[in-house]
N, C-alpha and C positions, 0 to 999 in steps of 0.2 A: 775457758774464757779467752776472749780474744786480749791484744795486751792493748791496755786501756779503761777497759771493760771496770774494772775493780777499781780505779782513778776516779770513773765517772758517778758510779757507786757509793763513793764515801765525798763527793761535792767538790773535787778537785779539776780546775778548768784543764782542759790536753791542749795541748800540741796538733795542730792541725792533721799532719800527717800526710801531705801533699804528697810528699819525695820520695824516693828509693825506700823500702826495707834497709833496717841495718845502719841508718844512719843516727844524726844524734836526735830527728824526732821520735825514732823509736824506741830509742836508749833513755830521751826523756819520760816518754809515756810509763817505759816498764818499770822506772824510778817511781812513776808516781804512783803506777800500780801497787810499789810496795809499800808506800808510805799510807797507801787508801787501805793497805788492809792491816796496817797496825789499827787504824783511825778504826775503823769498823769493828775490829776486836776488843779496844779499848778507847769508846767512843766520849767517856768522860777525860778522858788525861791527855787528848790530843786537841790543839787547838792551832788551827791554820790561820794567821791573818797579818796583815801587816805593823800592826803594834802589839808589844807586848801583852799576856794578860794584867789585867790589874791588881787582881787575888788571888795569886795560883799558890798552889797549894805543892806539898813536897812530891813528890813523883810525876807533876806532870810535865808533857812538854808542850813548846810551843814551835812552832817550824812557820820561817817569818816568809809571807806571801811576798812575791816581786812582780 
């Protein structure tokens, strides 16, 4: 997969990607790639948004949107 690919996959917005290779929109994207593929493996306990959830439950997490 290209790196993003897996980001785009589990609903996560990328990083443009205008610039050079190697820089930190890359380094962002492959970040998120990995965060998209916990989300995608465990697609009940991951919750991406800007506020907390309301009812979360013990194992899940939440990774706050900016």
């Amino acid at each position: 997969m290209a790196i993003g690919d897996t980001a785009a996959a589990a609903g996560l917005p990328l990083v443009s990607g205008t610039v050079q290779a190697n820089t930190i929109d890359t380094i962002e994207n492959q970040t998120r790639d990995m965060v998209g593929q916990i989300m995608l493996n465990n697609p009940k306990k991951i919750t991406v948004s800007p506020t907390a959830p309301a009812s979360p439950n013990v194992g899940d997490v939440w990774i706050k949107q900016v």
